[in-house]
N, C-alpha and C positions, 0 to 999 in steps of 0.2 A: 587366440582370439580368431570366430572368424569375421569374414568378410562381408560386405552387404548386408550386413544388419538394420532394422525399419525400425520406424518408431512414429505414433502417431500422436501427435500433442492438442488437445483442446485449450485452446486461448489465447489470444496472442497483445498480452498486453506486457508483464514484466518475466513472468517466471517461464512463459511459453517461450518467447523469442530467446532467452538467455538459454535454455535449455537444449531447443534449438539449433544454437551455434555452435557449444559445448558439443554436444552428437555428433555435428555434422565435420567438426575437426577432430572428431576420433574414426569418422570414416563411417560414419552412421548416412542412410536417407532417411531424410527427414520431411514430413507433413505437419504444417500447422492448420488446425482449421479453428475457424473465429466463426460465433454469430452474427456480429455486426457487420453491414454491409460494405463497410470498408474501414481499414486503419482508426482505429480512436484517436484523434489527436487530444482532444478535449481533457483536462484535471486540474486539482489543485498542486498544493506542494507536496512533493513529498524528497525525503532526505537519506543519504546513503553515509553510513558510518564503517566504522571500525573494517571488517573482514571483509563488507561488501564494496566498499572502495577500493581493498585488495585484488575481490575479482574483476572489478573491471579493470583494473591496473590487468591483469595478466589475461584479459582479454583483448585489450590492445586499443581500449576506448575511453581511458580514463578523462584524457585529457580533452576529449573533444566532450563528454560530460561535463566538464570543469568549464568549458569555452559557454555552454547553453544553459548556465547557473541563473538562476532568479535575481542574483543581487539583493539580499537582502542580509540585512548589518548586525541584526539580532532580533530579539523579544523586546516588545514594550507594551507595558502595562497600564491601562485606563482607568483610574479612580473612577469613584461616583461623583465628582464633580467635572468629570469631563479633561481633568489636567492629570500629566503623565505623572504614573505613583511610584514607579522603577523601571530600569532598564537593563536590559543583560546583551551588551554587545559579544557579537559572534568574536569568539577566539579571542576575548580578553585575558579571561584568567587560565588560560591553557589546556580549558577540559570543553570537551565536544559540549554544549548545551544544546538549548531548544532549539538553536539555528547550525544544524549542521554543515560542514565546510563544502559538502557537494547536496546542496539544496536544488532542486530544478523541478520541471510540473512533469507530471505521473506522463502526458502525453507526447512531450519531447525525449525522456530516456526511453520510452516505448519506439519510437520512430528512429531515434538513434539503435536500438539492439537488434531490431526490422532492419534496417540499415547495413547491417552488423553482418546478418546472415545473408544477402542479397546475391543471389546466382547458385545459393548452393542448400535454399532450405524451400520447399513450396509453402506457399500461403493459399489456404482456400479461405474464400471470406460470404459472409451469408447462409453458411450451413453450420451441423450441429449434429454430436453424436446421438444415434437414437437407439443402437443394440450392437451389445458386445457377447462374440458369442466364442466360446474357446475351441480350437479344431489341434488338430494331430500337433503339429510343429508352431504355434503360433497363437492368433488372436485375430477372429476376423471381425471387422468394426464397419458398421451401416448410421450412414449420415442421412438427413431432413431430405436431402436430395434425391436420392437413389444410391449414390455414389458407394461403393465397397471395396475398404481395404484390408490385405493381408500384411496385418505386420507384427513385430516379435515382443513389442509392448508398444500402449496405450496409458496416453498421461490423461490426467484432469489437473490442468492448471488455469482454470475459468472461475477462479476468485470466490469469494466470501460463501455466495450463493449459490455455490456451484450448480449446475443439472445434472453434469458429465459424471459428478461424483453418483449421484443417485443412480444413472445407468450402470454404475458400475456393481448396484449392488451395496454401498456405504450408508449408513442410516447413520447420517452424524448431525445433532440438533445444532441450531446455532445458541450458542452463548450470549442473549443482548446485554450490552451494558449497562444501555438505560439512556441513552443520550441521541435524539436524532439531530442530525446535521446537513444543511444546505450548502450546496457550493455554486457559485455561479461568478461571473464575472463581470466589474462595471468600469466606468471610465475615471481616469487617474483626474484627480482634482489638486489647486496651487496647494492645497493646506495638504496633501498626501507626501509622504516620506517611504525610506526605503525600510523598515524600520517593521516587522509584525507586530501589528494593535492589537490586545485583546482588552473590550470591555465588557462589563458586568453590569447589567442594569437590573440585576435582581430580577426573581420569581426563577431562577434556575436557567436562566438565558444567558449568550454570552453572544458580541457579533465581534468577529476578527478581520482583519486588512490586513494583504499581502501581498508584496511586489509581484509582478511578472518580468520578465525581458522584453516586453511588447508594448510599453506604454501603460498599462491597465493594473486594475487592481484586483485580485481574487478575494472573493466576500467568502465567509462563511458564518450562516446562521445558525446559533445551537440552542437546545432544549431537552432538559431532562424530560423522559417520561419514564414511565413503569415499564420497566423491561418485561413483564407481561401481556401489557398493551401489544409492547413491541413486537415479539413474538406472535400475537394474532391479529396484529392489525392487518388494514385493507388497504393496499396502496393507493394514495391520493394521483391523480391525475396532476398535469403540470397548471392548469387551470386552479386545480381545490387546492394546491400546495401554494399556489399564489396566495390566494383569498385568508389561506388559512396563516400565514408566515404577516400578512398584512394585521390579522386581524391580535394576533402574538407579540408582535414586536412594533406597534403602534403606538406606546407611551414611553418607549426605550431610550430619547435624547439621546447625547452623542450625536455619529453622523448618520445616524440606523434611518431618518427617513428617505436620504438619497440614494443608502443599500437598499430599502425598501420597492425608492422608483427604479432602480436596476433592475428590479427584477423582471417588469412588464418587456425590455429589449436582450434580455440576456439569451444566446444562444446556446450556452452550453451548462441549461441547469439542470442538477440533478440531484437527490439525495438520499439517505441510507439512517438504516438504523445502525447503530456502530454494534459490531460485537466481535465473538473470540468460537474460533473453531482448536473444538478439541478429540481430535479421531484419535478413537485408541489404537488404531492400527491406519497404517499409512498405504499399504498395498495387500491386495491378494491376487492369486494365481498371477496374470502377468499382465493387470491394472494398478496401476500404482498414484497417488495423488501426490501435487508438487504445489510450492505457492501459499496463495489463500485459500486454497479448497483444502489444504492439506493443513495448512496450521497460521490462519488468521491470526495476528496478535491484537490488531485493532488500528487507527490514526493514534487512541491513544500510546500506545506502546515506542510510537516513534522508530518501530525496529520493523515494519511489515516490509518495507523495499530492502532492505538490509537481509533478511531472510531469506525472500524470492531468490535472491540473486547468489547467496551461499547454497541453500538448498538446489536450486537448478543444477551449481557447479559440481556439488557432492554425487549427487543424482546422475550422473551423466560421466563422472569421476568414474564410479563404482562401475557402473555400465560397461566402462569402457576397460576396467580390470581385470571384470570377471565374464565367464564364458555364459557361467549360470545368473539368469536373471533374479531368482530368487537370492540369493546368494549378494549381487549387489543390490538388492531392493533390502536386506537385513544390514547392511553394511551404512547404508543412507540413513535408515532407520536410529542406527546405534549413534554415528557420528552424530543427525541434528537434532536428536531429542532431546537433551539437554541445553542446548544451546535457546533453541523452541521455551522451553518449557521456563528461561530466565527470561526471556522475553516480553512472555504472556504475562509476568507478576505486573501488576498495575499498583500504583501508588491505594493506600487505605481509603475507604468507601468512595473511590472510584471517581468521577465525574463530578461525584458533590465539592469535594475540596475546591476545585477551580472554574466551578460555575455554580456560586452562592445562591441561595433563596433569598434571604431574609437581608432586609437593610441593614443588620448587625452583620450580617456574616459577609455582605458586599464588602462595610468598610472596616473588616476585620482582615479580609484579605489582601486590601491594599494597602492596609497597614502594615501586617506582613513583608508585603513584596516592598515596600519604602524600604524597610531595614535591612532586608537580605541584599537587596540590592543594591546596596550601599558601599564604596572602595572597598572596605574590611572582609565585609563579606559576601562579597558577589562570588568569590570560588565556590562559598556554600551553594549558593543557589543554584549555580551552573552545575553542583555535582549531582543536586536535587535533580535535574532535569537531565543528567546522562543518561545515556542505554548503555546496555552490558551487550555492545557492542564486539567487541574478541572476545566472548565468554565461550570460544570455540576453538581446537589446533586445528586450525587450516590446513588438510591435505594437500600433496602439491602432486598434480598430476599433467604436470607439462609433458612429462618423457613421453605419454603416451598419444599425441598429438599429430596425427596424421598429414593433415593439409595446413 
């Protein structure tokens, strides 16, 4: 291997910074650059299982993950009459369910993996790759700023909608699922618990409540649409997504009208069409895609943090093995594409099963959830809602570990 090897990473929310650290303790220099003008703290939940709790275990940050946990107890499910129709507490029946054991918001394992890398990775923040152009030994890469680097590979790990991917030359469609979703955050009220709500007010809508560690509750507002829409719609501004979220979830009962006045003070609202990126090829010449640019599974899939964080370590693994970067960019490729591609399967038509239309199929599904979650069969339910979390042999690449 040799020495002073570069690498320039686009993003720096889960799969950048991990990737990041991993380099930069194989004796890699390492740059991340982010659009955002500074650090995102801002997200909802998101949850780390199976192999991706492994990496952080042999990153050396498990436990201070485990310390910035959301506290939340399990699943709980909203009837159409407003009273709870089942419940799946976390780690009852001894399989990972909907509430995984290292639960925390997308903005504090961000800050923690930043944290992570601190003295020994750059961050440039406010710029953006804009031409990648290939030279003798290398890859020279040109940012929004002026700024021009020579380095030996070039990540896109800037999530769903990537850019970085297109500079790269990637023509990868996005996959919509069909489901847009609001997140944003309102204030914890006495009737609030530690406990994920999710209710159905029918016509394809669904609104969820979820702890923080800060006193607060993370909202999130859902709605089927045509994954064609989806695909060509025209982003709503945070004004018309107001208007329009009001004018949607206005007959909803429950406690959807206080989500509703949340929203005129929330600062950290944002929202997405949900979907699945499916690159048939993960890199060429010595651009390679890591992350969500690289293989999106969805919030549905409940495996997108779980992936970042195995794929960064493989990716970075391989890097650090082989001399030839083609060579570990095939090696990346072979190890997570199966792993990827168990990930991506999504339960049968998708979104419809757990955000009902019709007033039969609202109280059909909390009939449903009454019985499975019921002592007998709550392991059923919780197995219903696993991810194929180890569906991967974790490479161990500590010997190679520099600093």
């Amino acid at each position: 291997m040799t020495s002073s090897r570069t690498a320039l990473i686009a993003g720096a929310s889960i799969a950048g910074p991990a990737l990041a650290h991993w380099l930069s303790r194989y004796g890699w220099d390492v740059t991340v650059v982010e659009r955002a003008p500074a650090p995102r703290t801002a997200g909802q939940n998101i949850d780390v299982r199976g192999v991706g709790a492994t990496v952080l275990e042999r990153m050396g940050i498990r436990d201070a993950v485990a310390a910035r946990r959301t506290g939340e107890l399990g699943a709980s499910f909203i009837g159409p009459d407003g009273k709870v129709a089942g419940v799946f507490p976390a780690g009852a029946s001894g399989v990972d369910g909907a509430t995984a054991e290292l639960e925390i918001l997308r903005g504090d394992l961000s800050d923690l993996l930043v944290e992570a890398t601190a003295g020994e990775v750059e961050y440039v923040y406010g710029d953006h790759v804009t031409e990648v152009e290939d030279t003798a030994d290398g890859v020279r890469v040109h940012l929004r700023s002026g700024a021009v680097h020579d380095v030996d590979v070039v990540v896109a790990a800037d999530g769903l909608n990537s850019t970085t991917r297109e500079v790269f030359g990637f023509r990868v469609p996005v996959h919509h699922i069909g489901l847009e979703s609001t997140y944003f955050t309102i204030d914890r009220a006495p009737e609030d618990d530690d406990y994920w709500r999710w209710y159905n007010p029918g016509r394809g809508r669904s609104v969820q409540l979820r702890p923080d560690p800060y006193g607060g509750i993370r909202a999130v507002l859902s709605q089927l649409v045509s994954p064609a829409w989806a695909a060509g719609s025209v982003r709503r501004t945070r004004a018309e997504q107001v208007k329009h979220l009001r004018g949607a979830f206005a007959d909803a009962g429950w406690h959807t009208d206080r989500v509703l006045d949340g929203l005129v003070t929330a600062d950290d609202l944002y929202y997405e069409h949900l979907g699945q990126v499916k690159a048939p090829q993960w890199f060429h010449g010595r651009t390679v895609l890591a992350g969500d640019a690289a293989h999106c599974a969805s919030p549905l899939s409940g495996m997108g943090t779980t992936l970042a964080l195995t794929g960064a370590y493989v990716l970075a693994g391989e890097l650090a093995r082989h001399d030839d970067h083609t060579d570990a960019f095939f090696e990346y490729e072979r190890i997570m594409r199966p792993f990827v591609a168990r990930a991506q399967k999504l339960p049968p038509f998708g979104p419809r099963l757990a955000t009902p239309v019709s007033r039969f199929g609202v109280a059909a599904f909390a009939a449903v959830v009454k019985v499975v979650s019921s002592p007998p069969l709550r392991r059923l339910g919780d197995k219903v809602a696993s991810r194929p979390a180890d569906a991967v042999d974790l490479p161990d690449y500590r010997a190679l570990v520099r600093l």
